[in-house]
N, C-alpha and C positions, 0 to 999 in steps of 0.2 A: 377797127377792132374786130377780130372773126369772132364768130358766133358759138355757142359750147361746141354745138355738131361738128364745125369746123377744127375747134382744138382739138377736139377727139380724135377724127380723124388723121390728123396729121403723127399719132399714134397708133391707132390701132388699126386704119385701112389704107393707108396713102403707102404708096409705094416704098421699097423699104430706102433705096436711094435716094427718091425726092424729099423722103421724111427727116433723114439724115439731113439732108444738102441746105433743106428747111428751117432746122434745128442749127445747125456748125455756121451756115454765112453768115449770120445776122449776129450769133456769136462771136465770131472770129472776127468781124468788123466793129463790134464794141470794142473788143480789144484791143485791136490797133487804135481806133481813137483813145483809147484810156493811154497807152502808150505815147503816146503823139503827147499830150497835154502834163502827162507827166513830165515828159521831157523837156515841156514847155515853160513851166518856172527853172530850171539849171539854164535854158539857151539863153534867153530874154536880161535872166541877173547874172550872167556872163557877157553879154555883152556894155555893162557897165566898165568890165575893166580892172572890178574890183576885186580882190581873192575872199578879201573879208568876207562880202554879203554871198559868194558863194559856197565860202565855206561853213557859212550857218545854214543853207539849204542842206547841205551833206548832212550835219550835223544833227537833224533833226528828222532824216531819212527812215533811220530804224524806229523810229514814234510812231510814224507814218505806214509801214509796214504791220504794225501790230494794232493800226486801225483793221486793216485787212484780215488781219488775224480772227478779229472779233466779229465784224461781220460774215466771215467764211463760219463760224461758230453756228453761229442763228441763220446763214444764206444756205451755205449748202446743206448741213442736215436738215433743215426744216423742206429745201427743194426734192429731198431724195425722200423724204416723210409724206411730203403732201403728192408727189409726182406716184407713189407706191399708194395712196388712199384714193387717188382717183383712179386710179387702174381695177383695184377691187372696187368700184363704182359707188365708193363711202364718201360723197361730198359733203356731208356735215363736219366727217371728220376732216376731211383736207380743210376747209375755211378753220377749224377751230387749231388748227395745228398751224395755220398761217397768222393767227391772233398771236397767238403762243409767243411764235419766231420773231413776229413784229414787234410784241411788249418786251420780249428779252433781249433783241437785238438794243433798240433802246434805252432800257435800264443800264443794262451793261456800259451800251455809251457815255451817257451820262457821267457811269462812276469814274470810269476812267479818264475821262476829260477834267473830274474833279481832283482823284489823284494826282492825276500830271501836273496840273495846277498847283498842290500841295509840295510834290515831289519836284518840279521845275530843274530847281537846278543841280541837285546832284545827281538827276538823269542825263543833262546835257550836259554836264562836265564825262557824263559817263562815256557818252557819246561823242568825246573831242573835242568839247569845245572849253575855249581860252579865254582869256581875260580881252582879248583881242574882237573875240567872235561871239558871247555870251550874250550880250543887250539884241547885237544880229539873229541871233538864232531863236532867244525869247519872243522877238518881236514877230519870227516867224509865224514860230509853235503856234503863239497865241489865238492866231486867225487859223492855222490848219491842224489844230490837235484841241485847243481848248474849246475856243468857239467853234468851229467848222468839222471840229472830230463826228460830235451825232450825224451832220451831213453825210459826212462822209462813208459813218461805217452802214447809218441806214437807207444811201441810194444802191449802193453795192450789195445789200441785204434784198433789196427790194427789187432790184434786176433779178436774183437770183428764184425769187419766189413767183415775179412773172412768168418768167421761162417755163417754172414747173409746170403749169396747168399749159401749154403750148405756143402761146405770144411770144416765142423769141424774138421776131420782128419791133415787136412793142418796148421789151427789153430794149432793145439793140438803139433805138431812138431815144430813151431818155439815158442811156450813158453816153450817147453820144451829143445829145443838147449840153448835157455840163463840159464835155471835153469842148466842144466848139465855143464856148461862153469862155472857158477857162482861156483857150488859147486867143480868144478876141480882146478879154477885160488884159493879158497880161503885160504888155507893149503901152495901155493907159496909165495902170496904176506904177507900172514897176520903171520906165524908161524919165530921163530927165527931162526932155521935150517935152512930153505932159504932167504927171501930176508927182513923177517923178520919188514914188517911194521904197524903191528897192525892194528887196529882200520880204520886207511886211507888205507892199504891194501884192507881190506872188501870191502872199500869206490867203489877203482877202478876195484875190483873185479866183483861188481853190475853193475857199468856202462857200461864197457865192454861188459859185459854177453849181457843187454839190449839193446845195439849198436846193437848187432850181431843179436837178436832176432829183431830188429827192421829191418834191413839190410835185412833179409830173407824176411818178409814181403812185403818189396817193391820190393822185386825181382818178388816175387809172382805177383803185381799190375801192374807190366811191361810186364807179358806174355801175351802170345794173352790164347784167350778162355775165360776171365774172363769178368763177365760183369760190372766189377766194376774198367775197364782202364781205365782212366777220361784224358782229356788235361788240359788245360789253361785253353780254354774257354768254361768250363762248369763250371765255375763259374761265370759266368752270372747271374743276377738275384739270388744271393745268399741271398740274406736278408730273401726273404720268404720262400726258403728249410732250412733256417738257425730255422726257427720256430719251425718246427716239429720237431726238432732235439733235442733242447733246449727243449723244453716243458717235451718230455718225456726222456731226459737225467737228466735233474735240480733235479727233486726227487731224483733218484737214486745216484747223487753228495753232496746233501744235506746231506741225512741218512750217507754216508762216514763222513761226514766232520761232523757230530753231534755226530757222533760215538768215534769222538776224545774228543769231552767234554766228554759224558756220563761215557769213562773208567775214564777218570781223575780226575774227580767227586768222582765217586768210591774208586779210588786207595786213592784219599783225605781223606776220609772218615776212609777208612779202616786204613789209617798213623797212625789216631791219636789211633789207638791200643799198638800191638805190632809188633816189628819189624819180630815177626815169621807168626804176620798174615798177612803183608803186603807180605814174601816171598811166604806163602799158595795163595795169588790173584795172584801174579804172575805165580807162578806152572799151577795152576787152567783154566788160560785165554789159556797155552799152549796146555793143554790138551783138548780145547775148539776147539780149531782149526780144527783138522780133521773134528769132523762134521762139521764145517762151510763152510771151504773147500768145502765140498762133495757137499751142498745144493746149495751154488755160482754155481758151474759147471752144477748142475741139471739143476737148472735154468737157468743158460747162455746157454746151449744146446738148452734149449724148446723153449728158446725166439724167434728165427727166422722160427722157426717150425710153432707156433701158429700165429706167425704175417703175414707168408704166406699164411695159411689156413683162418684165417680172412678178408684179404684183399681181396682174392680169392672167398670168398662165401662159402667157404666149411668146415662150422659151425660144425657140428659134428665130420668131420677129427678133427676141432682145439680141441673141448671136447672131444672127448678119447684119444689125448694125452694130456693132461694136465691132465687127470685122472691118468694117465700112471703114466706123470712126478712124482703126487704128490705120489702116492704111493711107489714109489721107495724112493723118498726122504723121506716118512714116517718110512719104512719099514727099512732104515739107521738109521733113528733116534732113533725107537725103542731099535734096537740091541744095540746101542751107551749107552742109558738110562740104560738098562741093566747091562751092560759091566761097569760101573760108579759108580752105585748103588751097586753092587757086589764086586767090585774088588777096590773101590776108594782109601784105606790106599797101597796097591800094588803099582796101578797106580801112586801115588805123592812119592812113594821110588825110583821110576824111575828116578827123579829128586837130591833127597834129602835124607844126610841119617841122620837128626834130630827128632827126635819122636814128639815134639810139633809141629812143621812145619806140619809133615806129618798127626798128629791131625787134626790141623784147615783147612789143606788141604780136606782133606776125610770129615770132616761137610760140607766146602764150598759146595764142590763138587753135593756133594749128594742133595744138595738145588737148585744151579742154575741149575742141567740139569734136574730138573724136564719141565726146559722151551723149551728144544729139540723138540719133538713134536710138540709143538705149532711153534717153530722157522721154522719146516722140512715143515709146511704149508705154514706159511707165503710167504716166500719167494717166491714158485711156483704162489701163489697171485698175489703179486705185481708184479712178470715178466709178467703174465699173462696181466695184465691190462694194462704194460707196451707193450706188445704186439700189443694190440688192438685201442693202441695210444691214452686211458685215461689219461690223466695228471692229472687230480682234482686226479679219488680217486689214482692213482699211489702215489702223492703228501702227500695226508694225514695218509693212510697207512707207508708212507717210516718217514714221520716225525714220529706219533706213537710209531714207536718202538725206535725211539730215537730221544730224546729230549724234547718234551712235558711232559711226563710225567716222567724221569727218576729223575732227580735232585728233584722235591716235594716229591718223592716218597723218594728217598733217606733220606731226613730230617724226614720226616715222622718214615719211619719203622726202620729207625736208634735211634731213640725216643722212640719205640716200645718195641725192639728187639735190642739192643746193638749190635753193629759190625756183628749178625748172618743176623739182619733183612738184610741189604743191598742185602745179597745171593739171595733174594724173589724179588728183584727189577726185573732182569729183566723176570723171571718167566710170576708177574702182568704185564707185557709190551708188555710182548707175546700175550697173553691171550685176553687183550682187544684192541690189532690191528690185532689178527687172528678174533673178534668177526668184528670188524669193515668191515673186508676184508672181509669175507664170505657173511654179510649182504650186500655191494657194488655187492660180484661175484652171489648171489641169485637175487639182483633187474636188474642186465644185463641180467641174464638169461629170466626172466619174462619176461624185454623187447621185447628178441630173438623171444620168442614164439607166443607174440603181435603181430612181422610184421611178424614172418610167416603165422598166420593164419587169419590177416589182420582186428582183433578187437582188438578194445581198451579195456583198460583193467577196471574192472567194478569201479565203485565209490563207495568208501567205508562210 
């Protein structure tokens, strides 16, 4: 565990590249393991054989998502709150703004695992599921939304809020002990040779994992050294750290939880084709992942980086790394676009070994990741602004790219362009909330340069 001096440093005096590099690998390597184990209950209850117990994994996908939701609520506002109070060197206020995040993240959990519970099934009949799939998909939920939901949404809450004070390494270890738990326990509980319980195997297999990664975390919050030990009663006066928190946590919950329309939208859309183009959007979204993966972690990495150096006064440390950031995330994305464009009928035989399938696959393909690029921006955008404790444009940005305009668009270019239009959906989504987000990150800058040199800026 480094020392305060040390976490400091890795903000305010360590080189601006090593700081970055410090920050993003350790990042970007939880997220690949979070990836990897996600993946890890669909490979494990597919190799059953059975469609049933994998279609109550699907089924229960979007539940799962709006864990995400909730902890990005309390993880990253709270990261960009406390990552901005230690920067103006207020460590009282960072530990009580991590109480805060910690009781709300919680609370929240709770309620929502209690609703689901209440709500069960005509949420997962919402969500697809059939007279055929419903017992499969309850038995799921049960272990990875009822029971396993707090796990889940407060290890991810609590990654978040290491990172902010400069442990991203530390981070980067307890999501990756439940990713490695998750994908060891899932082959026990889930395959017929052992204990052989499908579907709710997976179930308890997540939960567990997420116990354990959660469990390290508060181990972590109990040692001395850290400045983010909170008691009781630093929840004091919680309403108004509860603002900052919320403000610029809300966008980043929202875009999750929009993001659950916007595929299901899509996948609607795409149903009413054929059944080899519905399995090509599914292939397609897999293969989608890595990058996305990759740019989450870039950006979670930069977030407490830029929000230190802002808070702190020290404007240009925060823009060269953020230039860092986005180039790296650019320079992924590139290869990515590449790698896709070239290789795409390959790449969906990795999946599948049906020729039409692997067809509409390789069209998709080649069409959505023209929106890479634009995605590998974005993202570093909106942490950015998240950062600096913008909530408007953080807000409008994060809606942008989903929800405003995905579903018109949808009718639209599906009107167009039969079943290929949709592919261009989120391309045009990109596109004009990376215009949006640039135009926001140019008029900050302007700002910047205003009060340094202490004139207004001329009348047009």
């Amino acid at each position: 565990m480094l020392s305060a001096e040390q976490r400091r440093a890795v903000f305010a005096t360590m080189p601006v590249g090593r700081a970055v590099l410090s920050q993003i690998i350790p990042a970007v390597a939880s997220q690949m393991i979070a990836l990897i184990y996600n993946l890890a209950d669909t490979y494990f209850v597919g190799l059953l054989n059975d469609p049933y117990q994998t279609a109550a994994i699907t089924v229960v996908y979007p539940s799962f998502i709006m864990l995400t939701a909730i902890s990005n609520l309390f993880g990253i506002g709270g990261a960009s709150a406390i990552a901005r109070a230690l920067g103006t060197g207020d460590g009282e206020r960072a530990r009580r703004l991590a109480a805060v995040s910690c009781c709300g993240g919680l609370v929240s959990a709770l309620l929502f695992s209690l609703l689901f519970a209440l709500l069960q099934q005509p949420l997962l009949e919402l969500c697809g599921a059939t007279t055929d799939t419903y017992d499969l998909a309850a038995g799921y939920a049960l272990w990875v939304v009822v029971i396993g939901g707090p796990p889940v949404i407060m290890s991810t809450l609590l990654a978040n809020l290491v990172r902010a004070e400069g442990s991203a390494a530390y981070a980067a270890a307890g999501v990756s002990l439940g990713g490695i738990v998750n994908i060891i326990l899932d082959p026990f509980l889930v395959l017929p040779q052992f204990l052989g319980l499908g579907a709710q195997g997976a179930g308890i297999a997540t939960a567990a994992a997420n116990l354990l990664s959660a469990l390290f975390f508060l181990a972590y919050f109990c040692r001395r050294g850290t400045a983010l030990r909170f008691r009781p009663d630093d929840l004091r006066g919680s309403r108004t750290l509860l603002r900052p928190v919320l403000a610029i946590g809300f966008p980043s919950a929202l875009q999750y939880a929009l993001t659950v329309v916007a595929v299901a939208a899509q996948s609607w859309f795409v149903s009413q084709y054929t059944t080899e183009a519905m399995a090509a959007l599914g292939i397609v979204k897999k293969l989608d992942q890595l990058p996305l993966y990759f740019w989450i972690g870039v950006a979670n990495g930069l977030l407490p980086l830029l929000a230190y150096n802002y808070a702190a006064g020290n404007q240009l440390r925060r823009q060269a790394a953020f230039r860092r950031g986005c180039l790296i995330s650019l320079g992924f994305a590139l290869l990515s676009l590449a790698a896709c464009e070239l290789w795409a009928e390959p790449l969906a035989g990795l999946f599948i070994d049906d020729q039409l399938t692997i067809a509409y696959c390789a069209a998709f393909l080649r069409r959505m990741v023209t929106a890479m690029p634009l995605m590998a921006l974005c993202y570093p955008l909106i942490i950015h602004f998240q950062a600096m404790g913008k909530a408007k444009e953080s807000l409008i940005c994060s809606v942008l790219r989903k929800g405003v305009l995905d579903i018109p668009l949808l009718f639209l270019l599906n009107s167009l362009l039969p079943l290929y239009g949709c592919m261009w959906v989120q391309p045009i989504v990109d596109a004009v909330s990376l215009a949006v987000a640039s135009a926001f990150y140019l008029r900050l800058r302007r700002t910047e340069h205003w009060q340094q040199d202490g004139a207004p800026p001329l009348e047009r």
